[in-house]
Each structure stands twice: as C-alpha cells, then as structure tokens.
C-alpha positions in Angstrom: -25.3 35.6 -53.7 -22.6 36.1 -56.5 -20.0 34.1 -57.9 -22.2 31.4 -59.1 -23.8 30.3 -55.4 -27.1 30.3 -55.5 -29.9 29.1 -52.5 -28.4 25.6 -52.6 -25.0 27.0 -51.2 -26.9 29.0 -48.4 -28.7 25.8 -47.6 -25.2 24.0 -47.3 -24.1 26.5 -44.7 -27.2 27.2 -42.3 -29.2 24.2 -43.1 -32.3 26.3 -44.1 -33.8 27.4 -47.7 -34.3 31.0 -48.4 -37.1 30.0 -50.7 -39.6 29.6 -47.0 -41.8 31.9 -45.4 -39.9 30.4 -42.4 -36.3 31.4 -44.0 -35.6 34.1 -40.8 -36.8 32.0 -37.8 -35.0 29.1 -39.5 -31.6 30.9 -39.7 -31.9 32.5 -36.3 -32.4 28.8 -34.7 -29.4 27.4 -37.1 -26.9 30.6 -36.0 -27.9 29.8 -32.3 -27.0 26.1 -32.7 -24.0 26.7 -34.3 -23.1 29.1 -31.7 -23.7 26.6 -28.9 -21.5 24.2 -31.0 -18.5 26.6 -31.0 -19.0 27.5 -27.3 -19.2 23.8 -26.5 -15.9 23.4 -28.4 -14.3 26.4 -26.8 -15.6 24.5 -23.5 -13.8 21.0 -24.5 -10.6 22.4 -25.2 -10.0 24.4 -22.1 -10.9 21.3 -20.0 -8.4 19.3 -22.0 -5.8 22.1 -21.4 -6.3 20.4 -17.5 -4.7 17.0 -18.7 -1.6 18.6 -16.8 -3.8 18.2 -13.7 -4.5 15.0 -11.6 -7.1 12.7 -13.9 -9.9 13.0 -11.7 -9.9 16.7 -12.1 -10.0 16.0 -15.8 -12.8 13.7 -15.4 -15.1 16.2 -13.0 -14.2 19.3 -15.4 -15.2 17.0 -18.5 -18.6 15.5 -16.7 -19.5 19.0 -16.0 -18.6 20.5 -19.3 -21.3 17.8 -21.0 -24.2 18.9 -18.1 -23.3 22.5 -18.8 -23.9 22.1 -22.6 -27.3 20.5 -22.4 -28.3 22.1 -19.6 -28.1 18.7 -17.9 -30.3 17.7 -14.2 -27.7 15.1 -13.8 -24.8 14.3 -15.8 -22.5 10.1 -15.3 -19.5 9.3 -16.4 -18.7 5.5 -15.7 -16.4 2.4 -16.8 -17.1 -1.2 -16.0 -15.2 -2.7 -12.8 -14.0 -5.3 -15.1 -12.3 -3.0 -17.8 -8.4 -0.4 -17.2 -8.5 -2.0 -13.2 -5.4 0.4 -12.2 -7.7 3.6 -13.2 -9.0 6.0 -10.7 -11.7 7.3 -10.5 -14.6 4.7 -11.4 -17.1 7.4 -12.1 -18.1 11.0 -11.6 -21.4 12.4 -11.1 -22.5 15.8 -11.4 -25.8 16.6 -10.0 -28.5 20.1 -10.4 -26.4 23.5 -9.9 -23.2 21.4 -11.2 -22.6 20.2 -7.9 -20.2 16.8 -7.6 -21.9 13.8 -5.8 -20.6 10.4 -4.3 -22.1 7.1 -5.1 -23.9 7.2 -1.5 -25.4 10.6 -2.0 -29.2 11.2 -2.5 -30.0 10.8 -6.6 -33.1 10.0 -9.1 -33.5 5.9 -9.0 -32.9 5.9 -12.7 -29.6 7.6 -12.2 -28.9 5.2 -9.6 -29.7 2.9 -11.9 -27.7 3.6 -14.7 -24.8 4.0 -13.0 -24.8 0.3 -11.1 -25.3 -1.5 -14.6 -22.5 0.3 -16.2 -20.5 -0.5 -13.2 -21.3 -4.2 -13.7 -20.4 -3.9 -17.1 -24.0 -3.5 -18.1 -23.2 -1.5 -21.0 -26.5 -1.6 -23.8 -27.3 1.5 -25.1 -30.3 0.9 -27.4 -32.9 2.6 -25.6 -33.7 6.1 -23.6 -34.3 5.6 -20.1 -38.3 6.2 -20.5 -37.4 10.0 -21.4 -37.2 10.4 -24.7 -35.5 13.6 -25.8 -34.3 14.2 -22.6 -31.9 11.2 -21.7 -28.9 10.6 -23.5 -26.3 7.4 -23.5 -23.0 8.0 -24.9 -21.0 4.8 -25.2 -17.7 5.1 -24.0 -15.4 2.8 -26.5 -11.7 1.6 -25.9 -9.9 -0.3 -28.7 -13.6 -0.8 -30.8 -14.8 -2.5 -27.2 -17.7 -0.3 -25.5 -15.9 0.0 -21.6 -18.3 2.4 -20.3 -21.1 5.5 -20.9 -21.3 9.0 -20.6 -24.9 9.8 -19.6 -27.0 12.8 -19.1 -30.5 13.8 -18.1 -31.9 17.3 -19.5 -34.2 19.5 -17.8 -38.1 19.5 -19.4 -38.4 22.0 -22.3 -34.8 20.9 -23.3 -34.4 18.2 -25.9 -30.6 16.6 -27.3 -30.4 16.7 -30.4 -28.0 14.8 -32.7 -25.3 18.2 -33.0 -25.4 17.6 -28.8 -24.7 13.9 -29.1 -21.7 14.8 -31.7 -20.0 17.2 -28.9 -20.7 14.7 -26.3 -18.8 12.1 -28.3 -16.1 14.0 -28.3 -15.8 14.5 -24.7 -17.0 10.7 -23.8 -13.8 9.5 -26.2 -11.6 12.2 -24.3 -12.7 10.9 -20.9 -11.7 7.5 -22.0 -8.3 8.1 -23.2 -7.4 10.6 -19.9 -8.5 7.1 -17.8 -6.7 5.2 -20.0 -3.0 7.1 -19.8 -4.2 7.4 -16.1 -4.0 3.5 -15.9 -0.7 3.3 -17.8 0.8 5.8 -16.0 0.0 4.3 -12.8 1.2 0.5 -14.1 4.3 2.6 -14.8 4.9 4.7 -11.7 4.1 0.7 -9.9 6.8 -1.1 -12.4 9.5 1.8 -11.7 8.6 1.3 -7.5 9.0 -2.3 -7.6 12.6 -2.1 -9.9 13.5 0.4 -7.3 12.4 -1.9 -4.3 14.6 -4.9 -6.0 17.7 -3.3 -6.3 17.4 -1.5 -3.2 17.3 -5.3 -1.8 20.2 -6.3 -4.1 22.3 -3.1 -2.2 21.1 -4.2 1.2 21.4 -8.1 1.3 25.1 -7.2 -0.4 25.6 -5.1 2.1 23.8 -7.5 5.1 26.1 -10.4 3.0 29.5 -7.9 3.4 29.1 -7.8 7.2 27.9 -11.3 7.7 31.4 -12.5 6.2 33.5 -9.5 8.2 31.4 -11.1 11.3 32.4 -14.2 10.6 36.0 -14.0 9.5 37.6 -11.3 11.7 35.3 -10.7 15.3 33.8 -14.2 15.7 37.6 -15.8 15.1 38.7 -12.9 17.4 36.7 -13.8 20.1 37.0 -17.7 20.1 40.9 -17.0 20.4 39.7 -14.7 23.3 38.3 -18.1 24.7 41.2 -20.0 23.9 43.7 -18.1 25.7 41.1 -17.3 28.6 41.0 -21.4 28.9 44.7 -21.8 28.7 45.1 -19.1 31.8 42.2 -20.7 33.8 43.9 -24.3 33.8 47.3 -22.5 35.6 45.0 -20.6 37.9 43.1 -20.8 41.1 40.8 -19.7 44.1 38.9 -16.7 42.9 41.2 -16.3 39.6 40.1 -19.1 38.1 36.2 -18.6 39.1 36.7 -15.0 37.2 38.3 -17.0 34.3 35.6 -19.4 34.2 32.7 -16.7 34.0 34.8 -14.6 31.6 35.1 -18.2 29.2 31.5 -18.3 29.7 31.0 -14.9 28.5 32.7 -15.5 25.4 31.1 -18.8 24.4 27.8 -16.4 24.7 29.4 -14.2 22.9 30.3 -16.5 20.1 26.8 -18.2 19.9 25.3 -14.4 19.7 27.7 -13.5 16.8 26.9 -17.1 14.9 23.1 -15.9 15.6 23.8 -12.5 13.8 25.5 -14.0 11.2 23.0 -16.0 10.4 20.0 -13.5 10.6 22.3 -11.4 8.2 22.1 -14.4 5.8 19.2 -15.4 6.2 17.9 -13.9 2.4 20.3 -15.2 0.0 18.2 -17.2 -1.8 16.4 -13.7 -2.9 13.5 -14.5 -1.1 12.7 -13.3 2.0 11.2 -15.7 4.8 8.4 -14.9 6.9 8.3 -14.1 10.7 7.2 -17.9 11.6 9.8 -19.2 9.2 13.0 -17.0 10.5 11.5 -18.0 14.2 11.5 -21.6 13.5 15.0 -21.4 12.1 15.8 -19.7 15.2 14.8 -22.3 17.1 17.5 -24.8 15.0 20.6 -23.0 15.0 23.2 -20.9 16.2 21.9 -21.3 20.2 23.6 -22.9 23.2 23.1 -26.6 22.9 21.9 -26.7 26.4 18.6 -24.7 25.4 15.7 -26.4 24.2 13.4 -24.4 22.3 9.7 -24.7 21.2 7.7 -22.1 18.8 3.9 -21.9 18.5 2.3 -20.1 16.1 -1.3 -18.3 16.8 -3.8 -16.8 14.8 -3.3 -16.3 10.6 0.3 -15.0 10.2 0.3 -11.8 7.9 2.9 -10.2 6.3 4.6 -7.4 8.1 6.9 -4.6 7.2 10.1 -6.0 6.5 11.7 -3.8 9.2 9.5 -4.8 11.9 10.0 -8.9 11.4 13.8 -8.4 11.4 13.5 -6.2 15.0 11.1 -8.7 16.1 13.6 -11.9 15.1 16.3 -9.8 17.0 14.3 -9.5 20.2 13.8 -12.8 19.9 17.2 -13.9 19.8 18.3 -11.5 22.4 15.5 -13.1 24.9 16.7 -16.7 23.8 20.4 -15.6 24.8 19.4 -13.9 27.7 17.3 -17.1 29.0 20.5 -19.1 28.0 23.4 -17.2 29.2 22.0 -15.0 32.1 19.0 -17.2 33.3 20.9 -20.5 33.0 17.3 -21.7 31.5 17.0 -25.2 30.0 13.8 -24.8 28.4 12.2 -21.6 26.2 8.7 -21.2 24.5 8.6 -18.7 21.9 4.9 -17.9 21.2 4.0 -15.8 18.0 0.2 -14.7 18.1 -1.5 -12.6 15.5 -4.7 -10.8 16.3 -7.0 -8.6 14.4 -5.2 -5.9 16.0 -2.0 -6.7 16.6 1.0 -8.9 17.0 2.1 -10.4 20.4 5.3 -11.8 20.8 5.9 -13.9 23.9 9.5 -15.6 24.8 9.4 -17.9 28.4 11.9 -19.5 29.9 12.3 -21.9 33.3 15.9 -19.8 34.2 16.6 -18.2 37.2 15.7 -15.0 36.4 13.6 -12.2 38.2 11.4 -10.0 36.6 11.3 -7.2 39.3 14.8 -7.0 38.7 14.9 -6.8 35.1 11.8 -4.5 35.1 14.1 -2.2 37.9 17.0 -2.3 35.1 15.0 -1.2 32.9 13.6 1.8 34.6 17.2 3.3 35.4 18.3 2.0 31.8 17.7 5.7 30.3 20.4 7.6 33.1 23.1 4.6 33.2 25.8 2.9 31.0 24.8 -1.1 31.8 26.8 -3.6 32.2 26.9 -6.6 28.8 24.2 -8.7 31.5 21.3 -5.8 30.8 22.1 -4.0 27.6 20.4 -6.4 25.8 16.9 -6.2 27.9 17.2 -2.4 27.0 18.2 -3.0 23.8 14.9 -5.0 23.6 12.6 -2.4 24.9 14.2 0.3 22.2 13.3 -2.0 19.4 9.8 -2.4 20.5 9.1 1.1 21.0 10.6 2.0 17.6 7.8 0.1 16.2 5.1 1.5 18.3 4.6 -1.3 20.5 4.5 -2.5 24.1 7.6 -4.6 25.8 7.2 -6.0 29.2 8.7 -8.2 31.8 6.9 -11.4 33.4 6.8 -14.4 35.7 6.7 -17.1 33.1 4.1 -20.1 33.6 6.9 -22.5 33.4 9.0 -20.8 35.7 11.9 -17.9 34.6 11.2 -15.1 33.0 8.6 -14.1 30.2 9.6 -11.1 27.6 6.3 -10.0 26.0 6.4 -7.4 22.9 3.2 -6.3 21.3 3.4 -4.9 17.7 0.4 -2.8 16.2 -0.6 -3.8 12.4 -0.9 -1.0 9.8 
C-alpha cells in the first residue's frame, strides 16, 4: 500500500486485517460475499425493470429473486387483509426448485403458519421461527406502519447473514411500493370507470328525456286527434261502418295508453337515481294503464340488482303483457308476479281475459316467416326481448282464467 494507506485502509475495504495468519481465507470469504452482493443487486434491478409488467409478475419475480439469493427452501411474501384492500395479489409463495405455489398447495406447517398470521395482520417479527440462522422475517413497512413480511427459509449448511437481510430489505420495501401503486392505480382505473358510467347516464337519460317529450308532444297528440276524428265519423255512420269505427277508436285509445306507458318508462330516472325492478313494476301497476284493468304485483324471493338493461326489457314485457291482457284479452283483472331464485329470475304476468294460449303459442311459432298484424307484434316482440337476455318466454293457461306470459331470466 502507498500513498499513505496502510492495513487500516485494507481492513475498511474487505473487512479483514492483513496482520492474521487467516488474512487469505479471510479475503477470499469477503470477495465471495461481496460478489453475491453485486449479483444480488444485478438480480434486483432487472426484476424492477418488470414494473412495466402486470404487478403480480413483479411480485413472483421479486419473491423468487430473495429464494434465489439465499438459496431459499421456501420463500413468502404477504400483506395483512386489513391493509391497501384494492391490491392484488395477497401473497406469493415460492416453494424448493423456485416453483410458485397457491395457498391450498402442500407446504411445511411453519410456512403455513407464517403466512395465516401475517394474513391476519399478525405481523411480530422478534423471533426465528425455531431455526435460527436459517429463517428470516423481513418486515414489510408502508408509511413507518409494518403491513406485511417477506420471509424465507434456507436450506441446512446455509446461514443469512446481516449483508443477506440488507438485500432482502431492499426487495421487501420494493414489493411494497409495486402493491402499493398497484392499489392506486386500480382506485384510479375504478374512479375513471364510474365518471365514465355517470356521464354515459347523463347522455342516455337526455337522450331517454329528448324522446319522452317528442313522444309526448308530437305522436301521442297525433294519435288522440286520430281518435277524435275517428269518433266524429263513427257518430254519422252505421251497420258495419260504424263497428270498424268503433274497434279502430279502440285501437287508438290502446294506442294512447301504450305511448303514456313509454313515456313514462322513458322518465322514469330523472331524479338521477335509478329504481329497481320491484319499484318500476309497482309504478306500473299505478299509471299510464286502461282504467278498466286492475292490477296486483307480488314480489318473491330477495330482489337483487340486475343489469340495467335487463330490468328495462323486463318492465317493457311487462307492460306489453298488461296491454295485451287489456286491449286484446278484454281482461279485468292482472297479477304480475316477480320471483327471484338462487338461479334465476321468473317473471309471471296473468290475466282473467279471453285469451287463448294455443293461439298465441301458434303466432308465435309462424312469427319468424310473417309480417303480424298490431294484435301479435307485441307477443313476438316479447319473446325477442327474452331471448336477448338468455332466457325462457312462454305462453300459459292462467289460474285465474286468461292467459299467463312467463319470462325466465338467468342471473350473472
């Protein structure tokens, strides 16, 4: 040594003094550390370089960069439950041979262990698992609060030392922050979906608003002077004329109550909140039907929220059947019936009208080939908007006399 650096200096740099018989064996284990420190290094910052990757990639590539460096039998990475609740995944375990296992995989008992009291938020780290030298526990720290662990087992013969438990540090705090900028992104990417989803319902109920008032101030006015001239030709008429020009007065009075129904279903939302299934049901049952039809709804089962698609075909079937029973089947009396099984939702509409399901189930199997009349392009209508969803429609004798419409909607 020149230059004024004498043993002391060499001591600084390999952590050995030349001054010992056991100088050479000394360096040679110091040069061997220091090379597993800079491999273990080079190892760290190529599995950062895979932030660009999905996080649990990172995770997996990070675990298994700690049970590579120490030679690890098993190698955990865990956070609490209670702790960064929107990050994925949990925990990562990397078993002999550096093969990835799932929680219900076969593993030691203290591994096990470990990894069901970190999970539960279990997180002391002031002791060594029974195996000393061998087990280490890296506490995993967010924002000075300890929110998880970073543990590994080493084979026998193969002890941690402290220059291990300084690169393992640095990977346990990397795996921490990658979960942590995992959790913000996905609050993020969930924010920017639900301010998407709200004005996406700002554009349709404008839109659903914007028709609503076209429906109501131009075809609905259109066709009540339809009725009003249609009355003021039937009262000069006779014989068969005037029997035409009471069913065609009749027609549009239907039509009328169908367009009010519309209309309302249309504006139903415009208190920004959207009703539920039972609730737009029972409000069918209120308004915007032919007087003469009395209507009762039961409710079965625990209602759950469905797509908000699939309610607004299943309100329109609805009104179509009520319309139908009113118009068509001359029915005094409907029961809508809403059931929800674990499996499924069945709605049911029955009237006492004069209807006759062979017939309507006959219309319906010729529906595909033919143009039908106003009197059955509803009942296909129906069907169309059951089958869009995935579910069943069918025609029935009703209990209470008339016809029963029955749609069946799968959940999920």
């Amino acid at each position: 040594m020149t230059g004024g650096h004498g043993p002391g200096y060499l001591a600084e740099l390999t952590g050995v003094r030349s001054g010992k018989r056991s100088f050479y064996p000394a360096y040679v284990t110091s040069i061997e550390r220091l090379e597993g420190v800079i491999h273990a290094l080079d190892r760290i910052s190529r599995t950062l370089v895979r932030t660009v990757e999905q996080q649990d990639d990172l995770l997996r590539a990070t675990v298994r960069t700690a049970a590579e460096h120490v030679d690890a039998e098993y190698a955990l990475f865990a956070v609490a439950d209670s702790v960064l609740p929107e990050a994925e995944p949990r925990c990562t375990i990397i078993g002999p041979g550096g093969r990835q296992l799932s929680t219900v995989d076969p593993m030691p008992a203290y591994v096990r262990e470990c990894l069901t009291r970190v999970l539960a938020g279990q997180l002391g780290f002031d002791d060594d698992g029974g195996q000393p030298g061998r087990h280490l526990r890296v506490p995993v720290t967010l924002a000075c609060e300890v929110v998880g662990g970073l543990l590994l087992w080493a084979p026998h013969g193969r002890r941690i030392d402290e220059t291990d438990e300084a690169v393992l540090r640095i990977l346990a705090s990397q795996s921490v922050v990658a979960l942590h900028n995992s959790s913000l992104h996905r609050r993020s990417e969930r924010a920017q979906q639900e301010l998407l989803a709200a004005r996406q319902r700002e554009v349709i109920d404008s839109e659903r608003n914007r028709i609503a008032r076209e429906l109501h101030d131009s075809v609905t006015q259109s066709v009540l002077s339809a009725g009003m001239q249609i009355e003021l030709c039937r009262s000069e008429a006779d014989g068969e004329t005037a029997e035409r020009l009471t069913t065609a007065k009749d027609l549009t009075r239907g039509a009328v109550d169908q367009l009010r129904s519309v209309i309302h279903a249309l504006s139903h939302d415009r208190d920004g909140t959207r009703a539920s299934l039972p609730e737009l049901l029972e409000q069918l049952t209120e308004v915007h039907l032919p007087a003469e039809l009395a209507v009762e709804l039961r409710i079965g089962g625990k209602p759950v929220d469905l797509p908000a698609a699939a309610e607004h075909s299943l309100f329109r079937i609805c009104g179509e059947a009520l319309f139908n029973s009113a118009v068509h089947g001359h029915a005094r009396r409907a029961l809508i019936r809403l059931t929800y099984r674990t499996d499924q939702v069945v709605l049911a509409v029955s009237d006492d009208g004069s209807g006759e399901p062979e017939v309507l189930r006959r219309v319906l199997r010729v529906a595909g080939g033919h143009d039908l009349d106003g009197a059955h392009r509803g009942l296909a209508n129906m069907d169309a908007r059951a089958r869009e969803l995935g579910g069943t429609f069918s025609v029935r004798r009703s209990r209470i006399g008339g016809v029963q419409i029955v749609v069946g909607v799968p959940l999920g």
